[in-house]
ZAMARGU-4260 file (C-alpha; in steps of 0.2 Angstrom, whole numbers, plus 5000, padded with zeros to 4 digits):
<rodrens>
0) 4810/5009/4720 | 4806/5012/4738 | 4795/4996/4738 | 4811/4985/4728 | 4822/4990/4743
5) 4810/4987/4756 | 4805/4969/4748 | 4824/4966/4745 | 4826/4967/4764 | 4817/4951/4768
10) 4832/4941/4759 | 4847/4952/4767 | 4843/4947/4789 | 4861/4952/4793 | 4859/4971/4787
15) 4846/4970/4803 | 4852/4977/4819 | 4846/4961/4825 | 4854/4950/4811 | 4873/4958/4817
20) 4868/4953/4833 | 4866/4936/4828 | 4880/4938/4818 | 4891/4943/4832 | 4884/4930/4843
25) 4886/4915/4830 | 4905/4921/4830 | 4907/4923/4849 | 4903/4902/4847 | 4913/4899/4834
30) 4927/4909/4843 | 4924/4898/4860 | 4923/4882/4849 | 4940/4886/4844 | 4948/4887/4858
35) 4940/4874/4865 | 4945/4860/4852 | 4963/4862/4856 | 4961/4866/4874 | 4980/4859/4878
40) 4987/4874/4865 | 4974/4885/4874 | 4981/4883/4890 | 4999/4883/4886 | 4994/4902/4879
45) 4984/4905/4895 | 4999/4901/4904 | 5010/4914/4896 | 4998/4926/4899 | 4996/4922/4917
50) 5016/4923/4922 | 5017/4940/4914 | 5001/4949/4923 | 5008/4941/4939 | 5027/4944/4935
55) 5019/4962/4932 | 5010/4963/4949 | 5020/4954/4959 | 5036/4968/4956 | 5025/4985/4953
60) 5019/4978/4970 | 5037/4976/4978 | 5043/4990/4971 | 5028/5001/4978 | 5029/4991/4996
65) 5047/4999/4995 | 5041/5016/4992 | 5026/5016/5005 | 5040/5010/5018 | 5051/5022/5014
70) 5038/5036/5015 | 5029/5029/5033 | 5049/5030/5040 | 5051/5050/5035 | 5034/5052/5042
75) 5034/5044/5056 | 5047/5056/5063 | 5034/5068/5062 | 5026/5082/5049 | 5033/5096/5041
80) 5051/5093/5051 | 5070/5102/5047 | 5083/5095/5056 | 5099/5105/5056 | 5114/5095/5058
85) 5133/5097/5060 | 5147/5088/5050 | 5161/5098/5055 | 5170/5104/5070 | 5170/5120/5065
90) 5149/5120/5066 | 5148/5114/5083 | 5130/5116/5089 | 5122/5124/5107 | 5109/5122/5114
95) 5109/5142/5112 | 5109/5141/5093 | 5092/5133/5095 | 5087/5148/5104 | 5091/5158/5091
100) 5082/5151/5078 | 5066/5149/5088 | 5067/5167/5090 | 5072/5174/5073 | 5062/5161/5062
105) 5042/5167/5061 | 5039/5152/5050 | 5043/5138/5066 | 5032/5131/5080 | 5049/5126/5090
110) 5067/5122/5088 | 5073/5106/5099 | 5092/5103/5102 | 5097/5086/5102 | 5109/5077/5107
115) 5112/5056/5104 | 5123/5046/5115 | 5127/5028/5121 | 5129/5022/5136 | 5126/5005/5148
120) 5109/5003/5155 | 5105/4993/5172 | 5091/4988/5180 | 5092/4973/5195 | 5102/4960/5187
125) 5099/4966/5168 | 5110/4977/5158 | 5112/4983/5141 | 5119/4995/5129 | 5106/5006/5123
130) 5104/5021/5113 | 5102/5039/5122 | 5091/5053/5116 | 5092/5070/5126 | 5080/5081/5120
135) 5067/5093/5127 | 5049/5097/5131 | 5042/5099/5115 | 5048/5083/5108 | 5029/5075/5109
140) 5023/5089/5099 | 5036/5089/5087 | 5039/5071/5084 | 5020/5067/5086 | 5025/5054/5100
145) 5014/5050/5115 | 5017/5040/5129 | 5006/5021/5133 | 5010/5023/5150 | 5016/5038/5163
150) 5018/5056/5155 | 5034/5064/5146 | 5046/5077/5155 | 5040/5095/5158 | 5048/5109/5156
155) 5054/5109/5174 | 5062/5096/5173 | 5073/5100/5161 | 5076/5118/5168 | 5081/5107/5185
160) 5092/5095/5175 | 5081/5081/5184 | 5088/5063/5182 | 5069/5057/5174 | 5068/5045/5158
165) 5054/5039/5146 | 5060/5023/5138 | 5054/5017/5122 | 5040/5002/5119 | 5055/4987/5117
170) 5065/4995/5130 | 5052/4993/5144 | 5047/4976/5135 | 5063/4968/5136 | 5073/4975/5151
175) 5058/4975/5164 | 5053/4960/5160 | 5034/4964/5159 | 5035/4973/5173 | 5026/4988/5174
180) 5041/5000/5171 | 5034/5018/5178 | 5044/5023/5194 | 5056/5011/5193 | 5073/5017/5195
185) 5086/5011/5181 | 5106/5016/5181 | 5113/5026/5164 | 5132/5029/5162 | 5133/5024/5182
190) 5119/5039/5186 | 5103/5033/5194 | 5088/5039/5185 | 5068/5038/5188 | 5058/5029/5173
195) 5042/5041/5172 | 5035/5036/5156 | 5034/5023/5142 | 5032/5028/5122 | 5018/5024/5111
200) 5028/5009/5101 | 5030/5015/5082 | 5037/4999/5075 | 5052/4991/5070 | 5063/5003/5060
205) 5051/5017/5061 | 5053/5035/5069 | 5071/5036/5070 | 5069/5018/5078 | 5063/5027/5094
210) 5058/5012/5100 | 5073/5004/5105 | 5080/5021/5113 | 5078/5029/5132 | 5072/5047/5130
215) 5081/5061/5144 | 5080/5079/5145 | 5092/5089/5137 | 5101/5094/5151 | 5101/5076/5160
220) 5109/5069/5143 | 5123/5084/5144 | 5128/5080/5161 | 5129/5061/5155 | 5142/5066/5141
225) 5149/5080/5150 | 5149/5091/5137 | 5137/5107/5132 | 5138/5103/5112 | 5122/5094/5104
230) 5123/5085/5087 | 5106/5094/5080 | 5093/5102/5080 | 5073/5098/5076 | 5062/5113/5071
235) 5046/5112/5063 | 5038/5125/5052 | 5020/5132/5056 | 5013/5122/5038 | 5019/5114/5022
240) 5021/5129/5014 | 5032/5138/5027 | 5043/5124/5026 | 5054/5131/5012 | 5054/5148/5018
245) 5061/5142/5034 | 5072/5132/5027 | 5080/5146/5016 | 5079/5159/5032 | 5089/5145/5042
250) 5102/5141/5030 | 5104/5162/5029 | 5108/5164/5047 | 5120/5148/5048 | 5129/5156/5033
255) 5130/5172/5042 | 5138/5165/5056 | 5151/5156/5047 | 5155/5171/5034 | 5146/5161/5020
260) 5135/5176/5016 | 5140/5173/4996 | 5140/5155/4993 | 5149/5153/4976 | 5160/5140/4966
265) 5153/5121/4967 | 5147/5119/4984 | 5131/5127/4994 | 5121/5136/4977 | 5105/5131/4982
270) 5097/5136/4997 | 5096/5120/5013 | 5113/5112/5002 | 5127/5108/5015 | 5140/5123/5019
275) 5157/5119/5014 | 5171/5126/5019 | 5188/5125/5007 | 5200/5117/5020 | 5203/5099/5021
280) 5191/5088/5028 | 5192/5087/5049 | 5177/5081/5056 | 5172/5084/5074 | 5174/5070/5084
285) 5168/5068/5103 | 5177/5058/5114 | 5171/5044/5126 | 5166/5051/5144 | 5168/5035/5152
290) 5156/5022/5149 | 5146/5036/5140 | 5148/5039/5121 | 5142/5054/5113 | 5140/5050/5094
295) 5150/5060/5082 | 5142/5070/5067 | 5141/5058/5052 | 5150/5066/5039 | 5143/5071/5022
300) 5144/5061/5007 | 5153/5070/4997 | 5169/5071/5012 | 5176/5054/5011 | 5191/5061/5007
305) 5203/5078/5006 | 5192/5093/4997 | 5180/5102/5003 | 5172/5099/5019 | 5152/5102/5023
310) 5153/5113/5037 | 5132/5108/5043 | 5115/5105/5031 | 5098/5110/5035 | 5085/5098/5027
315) 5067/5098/5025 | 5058/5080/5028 | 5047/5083/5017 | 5060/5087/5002 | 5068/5071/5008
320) 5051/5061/5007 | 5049/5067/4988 | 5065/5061/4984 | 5061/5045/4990 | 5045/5044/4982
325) 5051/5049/4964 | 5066/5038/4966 | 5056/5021/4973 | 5044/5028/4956 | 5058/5025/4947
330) 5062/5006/4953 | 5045/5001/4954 | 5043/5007/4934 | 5060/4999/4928 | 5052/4982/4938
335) 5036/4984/4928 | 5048/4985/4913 | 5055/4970/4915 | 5040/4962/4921 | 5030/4966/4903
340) 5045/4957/4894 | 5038/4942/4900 | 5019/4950/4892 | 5026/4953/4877 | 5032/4935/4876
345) 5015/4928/4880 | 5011/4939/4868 | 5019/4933/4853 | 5015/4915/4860 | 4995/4922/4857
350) 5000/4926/4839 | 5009/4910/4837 | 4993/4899/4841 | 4984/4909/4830 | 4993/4906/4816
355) 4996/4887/4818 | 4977/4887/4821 | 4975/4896/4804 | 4986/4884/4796 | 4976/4869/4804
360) 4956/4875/4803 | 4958/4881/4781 | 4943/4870/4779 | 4933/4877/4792 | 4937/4894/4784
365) 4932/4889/4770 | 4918/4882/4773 | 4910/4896/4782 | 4916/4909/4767 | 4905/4897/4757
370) 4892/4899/4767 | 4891/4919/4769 | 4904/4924/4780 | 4912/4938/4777 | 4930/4944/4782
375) 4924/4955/4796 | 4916/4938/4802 | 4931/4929/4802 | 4943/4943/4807 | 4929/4945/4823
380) 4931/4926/4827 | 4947/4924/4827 | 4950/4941/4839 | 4939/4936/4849 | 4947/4920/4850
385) 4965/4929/4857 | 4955/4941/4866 | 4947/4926/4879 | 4963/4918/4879 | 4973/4933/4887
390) 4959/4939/4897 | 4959/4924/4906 | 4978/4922/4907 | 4974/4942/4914 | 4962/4938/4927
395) 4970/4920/4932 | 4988/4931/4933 | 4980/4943/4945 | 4976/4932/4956 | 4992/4922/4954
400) 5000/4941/4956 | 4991/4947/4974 | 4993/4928/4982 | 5012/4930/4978 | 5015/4948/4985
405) 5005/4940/5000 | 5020/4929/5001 | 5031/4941/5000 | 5026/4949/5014 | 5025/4933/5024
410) 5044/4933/5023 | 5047/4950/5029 | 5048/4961/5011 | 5036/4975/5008 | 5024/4972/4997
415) 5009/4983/4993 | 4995/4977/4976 | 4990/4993/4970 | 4973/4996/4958 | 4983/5006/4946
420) 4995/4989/4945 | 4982/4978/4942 | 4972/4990/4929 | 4989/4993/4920 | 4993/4972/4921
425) 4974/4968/4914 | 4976/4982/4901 | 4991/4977/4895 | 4987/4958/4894 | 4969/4961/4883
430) 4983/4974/4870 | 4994/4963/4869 | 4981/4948/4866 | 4972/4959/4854 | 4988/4967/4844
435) 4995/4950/4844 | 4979/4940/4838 | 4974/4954/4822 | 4988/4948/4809 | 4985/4929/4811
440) 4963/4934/4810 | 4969/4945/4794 | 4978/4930/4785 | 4966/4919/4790 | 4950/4932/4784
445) 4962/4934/4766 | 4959/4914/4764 | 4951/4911/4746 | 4935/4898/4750 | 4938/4889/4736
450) 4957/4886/4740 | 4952/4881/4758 | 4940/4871/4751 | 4952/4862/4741 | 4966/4859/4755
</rodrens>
């Protein structure tokens, strides 16, 4: 029995790891033969293919240059910030409040007032509007900003109200002309001041867009706008963790001052939410001191009309940079969404090919059922066949894909390919090629030989 079975082998070479191999191999040929004899069909499919993989890259990859823009902004201001700010007259802010915090709140390195004006800048024969920054020693450390040329204020000169200023990389660029701008003397608001440093530039749009604004010490920037109020304060917490903790201790003590001890109704549940207070909205507003502006607290969204009015809010950066994360997530996947549309379409033009191929090559069919070839054959030739076709229209889309997010940036719009893109675009493409291509390699494997012969 053993010997009929053994003998009998001779006359089956496919059941022979080494006949499936053939096997496979002979199919892989076929499959390429296919494609080959109506290569105007094949690259039609091809083509579909390619503008869904690139559609695919092309927006994941705007869509994630969007968030990555977003999240460098936040962090260029610096790490593990809270910025307390005012949006109503009746939270007018001191430079003492900062004192206050610094001194209460373990969790914090330092707490920075601030205070944002605008005034005329002159130097010789140039002048300018420009923004104003008054802020104190510890901005370096706080904002993570270093100077290219000269040194920052010191402590003493903002004790001594000293008339010194660091302007920002396009500010020295573009009003002193190339000059070198340390120990120049420039005129702010009509007041003579002594250019001591230049900052590191951050780029356009980033850090607050520091560098298109003149840096003063605090106490400089208050006699500028004659007035002792600031519009906010900068603290940053000791780690990530200590973030939230300082956030919650903050918001406590702001509470407390404004007998909001209890927030209840709508408004201020959560701790860091803006503190409303149930009168009509009346925002603070500063008024012009001369030629000098200081800007006003920009009110909170929710007060554009009469209701309640947010009092101040204290907000953590890195909440802020999360949000904009999961919400640039969210555009990025509903472009991918419509992007694969277009897959699905070159899809179904795969599984159209295959069937008019079917339709056309029943003899061919027929003839190889004739000659052996089973149904696995034919179903593994004819996958094959729409798996080449969309791994090409893959591979030719991913290029197509990365040159157009080049382009896109070219023109100014973020654009960042990604390998989780391209993985997801290929994938996709070879499923949809293979899903697409298995009902036209069943009907043509169901094919009767003799029938196929006939036709």
């Amino acid at each position: 029995m053993t010997e009929g079975r053994a003998g009998s082998s001779r006359f089956l070479p496919f059941a022979t790891p080494a006949g499936l191999w053939a096997r496979a191999v002979f199919g892989f040929e076929a499959a390429l033969g296919g494609v080959g004899m109506n290569r105007l069909r094949s690259a039609i499919t091809v083509l579909g293919v390619t503008i869904g993989v690139a559609s695919v890259v092309s927006l994941v990859g705007i869509g994630e240059g969007a968030r990555l823009a977003v999240v460098r902004q936040f962090e260029s201001l610096g790490t593990n910030l809270i910025k307390i700010e005012t949006h109503h007259w009746r939270a007018s802010l001191t430079m003492e409040d900062a004192e206050m915090i610094e001194s209460r709140v373990p969790t914090i390195t330092a707490a920075m007032p601030v205070v944002r004006a605008e005034a005329p800048v002159k130097w010789r024969r140039r002048a300018e509007t420009l923004k104003i920054l008054g802020v104190t020693e510890e901005f370096p450390r706080i904002r993570e900003q270093d100077t290219v040329a000269g040194r920052f204020f010191s402590l003493l000169h903002v004790r001594e109200r000293l008339r010194v200023a660091v302007v920002g990389f396009n500010v020295a660029t573009r009003l002193f002309e190339g000059r070198n701008p340390v120990g120049q003397g420039i005129y702010i608001g009509g007041q003579r001041f002594r250019v001591i440093g230049v900052l590191r530039p951050k780029g356009e749009g980033m850090a607050d867009d520091i560098d298109e604004k003149i840096v003063l010490p605090i106490t400089a920037a208050q006699r500028l706008t004659r007035s002792y109020l600031v519009n906010e304060i900068w603290t940053q917490g000791v780690s990530r963790d200590a973030v939230d903790a300082a956030v919650v201790q903050i918001s406590r003590i702001f509470r407390k001052k404004y007998g909001l001890d209890e927030p209840t109704g709508e408004y201020g549940d959560a701790a860091g939410d803006p503190f409303y207070l149930e009168s009509a909205y009346r925002p603070f507003r500063y008024w012009d001191r001369g030629s000098v502006r200081m800007e006003a607290p920009r009110p909170y969204e929710k007060d554009q009309g009469l209701g309640p009015a947010a009092l101040l809010s204290v907000t953590s950066m890195n909440e802020l940079v999360q949000e904009a994360g999961r919400a640039n997530r969210v555009m990025t996947l509903m472009l991918g969404g419509i992007a694969g549309v277009s897959l699905l379409v070159g899809g179904l033009g795969i599984m159209n090919i295959m069937l008019v191929s079917v339709a056309e090559r029943t003899a061919e069919i027929g003839l190889r059922k004739a000659f052996g070839a089973t149904r696995a054959d034919l179903v593994f030739q004819f996958m094959v066949e729409a798996f080449v076709l969309s791994a090409v229209g893959g591979i030719v889309g991913l290029g197509l894909g990365c040159f157009g997010c080049r382009v896109i940036g070219s023109y100014g719009i973020e654009a960042e390919v990604t390998w989780n893109a391209c993985r997801v675009a290929i994938v996709a493409a070879l499923a949809v090629g293979v899903l697409f291509g298995a009902y036209p390699a069943y009907q043509a494997s169901g094919l009767s030989p003799v029938d196929a012969l006939r036709q």
